[in-house]
N, C-alpha and C positions, 0 to 999 in steps of 0.2 A: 727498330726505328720505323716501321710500317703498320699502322694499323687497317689492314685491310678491308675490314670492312667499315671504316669510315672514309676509307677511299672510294671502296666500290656504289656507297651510299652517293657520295660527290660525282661521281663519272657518272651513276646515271640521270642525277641533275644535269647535267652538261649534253644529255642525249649520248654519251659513247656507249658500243656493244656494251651488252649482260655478260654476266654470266659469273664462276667463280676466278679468285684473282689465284694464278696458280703460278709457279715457276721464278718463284723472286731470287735474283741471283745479283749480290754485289758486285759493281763493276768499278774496278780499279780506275782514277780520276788524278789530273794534277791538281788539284786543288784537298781542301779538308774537308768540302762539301761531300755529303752521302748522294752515289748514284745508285738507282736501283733499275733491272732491268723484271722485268715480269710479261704475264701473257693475260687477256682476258678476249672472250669472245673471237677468238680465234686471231687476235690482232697480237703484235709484239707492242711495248711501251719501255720507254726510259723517264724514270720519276728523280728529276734532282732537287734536292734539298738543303738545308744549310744544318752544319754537326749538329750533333747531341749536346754538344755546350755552344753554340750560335755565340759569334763575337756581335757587338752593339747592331751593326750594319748588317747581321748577314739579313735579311728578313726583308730588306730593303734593296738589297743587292740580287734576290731573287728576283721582286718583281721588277727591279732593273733589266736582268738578262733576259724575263718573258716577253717585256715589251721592243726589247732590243728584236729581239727574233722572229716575234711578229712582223714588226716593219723591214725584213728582211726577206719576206714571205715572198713577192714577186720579184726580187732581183736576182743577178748575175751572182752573186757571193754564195758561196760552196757554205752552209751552214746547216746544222740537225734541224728538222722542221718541227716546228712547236704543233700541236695538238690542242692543247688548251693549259687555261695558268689559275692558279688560286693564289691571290691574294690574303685572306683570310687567313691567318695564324689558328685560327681556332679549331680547322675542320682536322688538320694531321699534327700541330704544336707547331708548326711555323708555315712559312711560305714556301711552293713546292710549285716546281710546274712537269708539264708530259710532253716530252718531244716519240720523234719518230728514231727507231735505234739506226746509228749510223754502220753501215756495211764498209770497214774500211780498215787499215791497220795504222797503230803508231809506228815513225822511222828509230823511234830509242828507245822502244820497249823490247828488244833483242833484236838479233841478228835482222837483216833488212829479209825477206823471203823471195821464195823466185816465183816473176820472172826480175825483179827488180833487183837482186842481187847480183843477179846472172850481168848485167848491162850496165857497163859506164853509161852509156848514152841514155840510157833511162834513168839511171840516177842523176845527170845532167839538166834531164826535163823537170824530174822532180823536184829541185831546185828551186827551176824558172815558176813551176808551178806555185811554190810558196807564195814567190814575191806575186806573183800570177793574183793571190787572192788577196793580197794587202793591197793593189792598185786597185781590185775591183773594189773591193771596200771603200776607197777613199774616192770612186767616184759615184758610189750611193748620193743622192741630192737628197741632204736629212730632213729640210723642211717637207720634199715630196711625199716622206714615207712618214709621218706623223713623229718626228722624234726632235722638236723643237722644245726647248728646256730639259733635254738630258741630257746637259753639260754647261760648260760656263767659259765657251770659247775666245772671249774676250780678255787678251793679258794670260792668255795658258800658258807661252812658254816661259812669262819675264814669273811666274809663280811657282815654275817648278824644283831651281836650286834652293830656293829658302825652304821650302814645303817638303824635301827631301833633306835638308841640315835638323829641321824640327824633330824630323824623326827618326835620324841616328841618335842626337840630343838624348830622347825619350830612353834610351835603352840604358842612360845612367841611373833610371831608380830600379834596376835589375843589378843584385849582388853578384861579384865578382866578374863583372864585366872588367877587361882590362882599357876603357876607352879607346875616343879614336883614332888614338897615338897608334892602334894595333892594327889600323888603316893607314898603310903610307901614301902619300898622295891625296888623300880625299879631301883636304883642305885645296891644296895645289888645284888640281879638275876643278872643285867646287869654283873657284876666283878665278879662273879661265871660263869657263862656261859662264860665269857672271858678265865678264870682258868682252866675250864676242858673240854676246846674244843677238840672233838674226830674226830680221824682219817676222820672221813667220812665212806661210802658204794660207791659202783660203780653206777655213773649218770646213773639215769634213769629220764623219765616224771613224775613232781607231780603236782596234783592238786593245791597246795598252800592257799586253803582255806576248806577244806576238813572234811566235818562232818553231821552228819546226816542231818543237816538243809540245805544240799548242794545234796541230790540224793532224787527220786524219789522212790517209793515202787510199786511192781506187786498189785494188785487190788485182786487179787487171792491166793496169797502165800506172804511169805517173802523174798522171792526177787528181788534184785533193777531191778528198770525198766531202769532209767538211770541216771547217775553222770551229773549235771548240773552247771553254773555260774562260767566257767573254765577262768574268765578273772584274775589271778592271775597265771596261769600254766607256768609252764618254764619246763628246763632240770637243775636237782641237786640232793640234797639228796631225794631219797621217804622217806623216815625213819622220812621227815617232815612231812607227810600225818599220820600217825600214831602216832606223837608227837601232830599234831591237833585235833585229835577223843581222845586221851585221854584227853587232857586241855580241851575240851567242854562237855565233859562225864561227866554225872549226877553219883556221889556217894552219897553214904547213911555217906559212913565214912569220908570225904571230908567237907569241905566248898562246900556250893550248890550258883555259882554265878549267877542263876536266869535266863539262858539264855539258849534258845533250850532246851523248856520243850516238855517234851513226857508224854503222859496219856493215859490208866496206863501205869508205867516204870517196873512195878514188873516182874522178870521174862526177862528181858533186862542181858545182859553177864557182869560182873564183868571185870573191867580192866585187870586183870591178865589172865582171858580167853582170852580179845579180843590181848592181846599180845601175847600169847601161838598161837593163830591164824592166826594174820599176821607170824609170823614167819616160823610157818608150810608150807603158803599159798604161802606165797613170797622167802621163801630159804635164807632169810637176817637174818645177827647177828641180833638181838636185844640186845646184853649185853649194851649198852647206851641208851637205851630208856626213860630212867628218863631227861637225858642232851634236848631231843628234846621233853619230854613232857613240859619242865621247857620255853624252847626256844617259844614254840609255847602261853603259856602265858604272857610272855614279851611282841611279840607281838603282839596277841591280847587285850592285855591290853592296848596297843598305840596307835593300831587304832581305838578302843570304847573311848581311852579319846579324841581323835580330834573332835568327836561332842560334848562331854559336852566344847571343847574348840571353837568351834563356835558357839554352844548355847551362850556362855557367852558373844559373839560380835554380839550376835540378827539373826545369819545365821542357824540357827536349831532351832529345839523347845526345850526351855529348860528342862521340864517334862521328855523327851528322855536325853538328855544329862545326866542328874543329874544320869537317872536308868542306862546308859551305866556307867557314871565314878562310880556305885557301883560296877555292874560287873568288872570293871577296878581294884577296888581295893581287889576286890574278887577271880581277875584271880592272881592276887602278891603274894596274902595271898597264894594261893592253891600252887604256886611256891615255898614258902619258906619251905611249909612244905615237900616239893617235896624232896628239897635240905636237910632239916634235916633226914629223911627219907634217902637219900642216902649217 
């Protein structure tokens, strides 16, 4: 998926080092995007791209994330440093850009490493440090940093239970889907979240998929290295970034839906600290906080059942599908208790 030398043609239009492009090594990604890591001119580089079969949007969703990452260049937010971006489809078959490789480890890509495993109190900070980087985000000023029209933050939250029903909807022209019957609850959450739709907070940048399994950790300490897989980001509520890390948040007192395991977790901050946190961190109400913890397993719950609903048409592995529509039903469950709780 690399044609190198119309890369190394492009780089040096852009003025980056000569030389030959050598050491390309696939680097494992949450997403289905191709990352590439490689060496030129004595410099390290990470090239991401959208698949070998690119959905409608990916192409558009790259040069989304370049210019995301650009206007992130002089801020406080922990993020991989872009390099340069191509727009142009034409030069590699789609839209690619070059960030700087980030020096840092995932918390659920195995066992946590030492010293961070070694220390409750370190995996405490790491915590704080999550929410740590959703606050900073949400006080990026998006008009300062050139990102005015990369979103449509007027009406985001009253558009997001109908625009998530449309597309559980969609998975019925996928054969052998058992419908949303095979979702208990998601009707229920959906007419509750309709009911106590809250004012909102003032638009700022969110990540939109935002949770541990989404940044990087210092090597050294517990703090993030960089917030990553920003092909979901817009301008709306942040208060969703916050409504995400708690739906993906491992409790003891909770349904555990089996997804973004960390080991050991002992010693990791209790939701009610990392609330107490953002809030300090970020200057936002949080009196709604349950409405957009409730909202963010909706839908996460919708998008885990679209592969157990293409497993079931032979386009996924079924294995995966069957353990995502658990979590699926696991992320409703954790919702309703949400709702009786509130």
């Amino acid at each position: 998926m690399l044609d190198t030398g119309a890369l190394a043609t492009w780089m040096d239009e852009q003025g980056l080092p000569g030389g030959t492009i050598t050491d390309v090594t696939s680097l494992a990604g949450g997403s289905q995007n191709i990352i590439l890591r490689f060496s030129r001119g004595g410099k390290e580089y990470v090239l991401r791209r959208p698949p070998a079969k690119p959905r409608p949007e990916s192409n558009e969703t790259m040069r989304r994330e370049a210019r995301l990452l650009a206007a992130l260049t002089d801020t406080d937010v922990p993020h991989p440093r872009l390099i340069a971006a191509c727009g142009d489809e034409a030069v590699l078959g789609a839209a690619f850009y070059l960030m700087e490789p980030v020096d840092g480890f995932s918390a659920i890509a195995a066992p946590l490493p030492s010293p961070h495993a070694d220390s409750p109190a370190m995996r405490h900070a790491m915590g704080l440090a999550l929410v740590d980087g959703a606050a900073a985000l949400s006080r990026v000023d998006y008009h300062a940093v050139g990102l005015d029209g990369f979103g449509k933050p007027e009406g985001y939250l009253k558009r997001q239970v109908s625009r998530w029903r449309r597309h559980l909807d969609s998975y019925g022209d996928l054969a052998n889907w058992p419908g949303p019957d095979g979702l208990p609850g998601v009707e229920a959450v959906g007419k509750w979240l309709e009911a106590h739709l809250p004012a909102g907070s003032t638009a700022a940048i969110l990540h939109g998929d935002y949770s541990i399994g989404n940044v990087m950790y210092r090597r050294d300490g517990p703090a993030l290295a960089a917030i990553v897989d920003w092909e979901l980001a817009t301008i709306g509520d942040p208060l969703i970034d916050l409504g995400w890390i708690l739906a993906t948040w491992r409790d003891s007192r909770d349904i555990d839906i089996g997804v973004l395991r960390v080991e050991p977790f002992d010693g990791f901050p209790t939701p009610e600290q990392l609330i107490e946190r953002y809030a300090e961190r970020s200057g936002r109400d949080v009196a709604n906080v349950d409405w957009y913890m409730v909202l963010a397993c909706f839908k996460l719950a919708i998008i885990l059942e679209g592969t157990f609903a293409r497993a079931g048409a032979g386009l996924a592995s079924m294995a995966t599908g069957q353990r995502l529509h658990g979590a699926a039903v696991g992320l409703l469950a954790r919702a309703l208790r949400r709702i009786e709780r509130a």
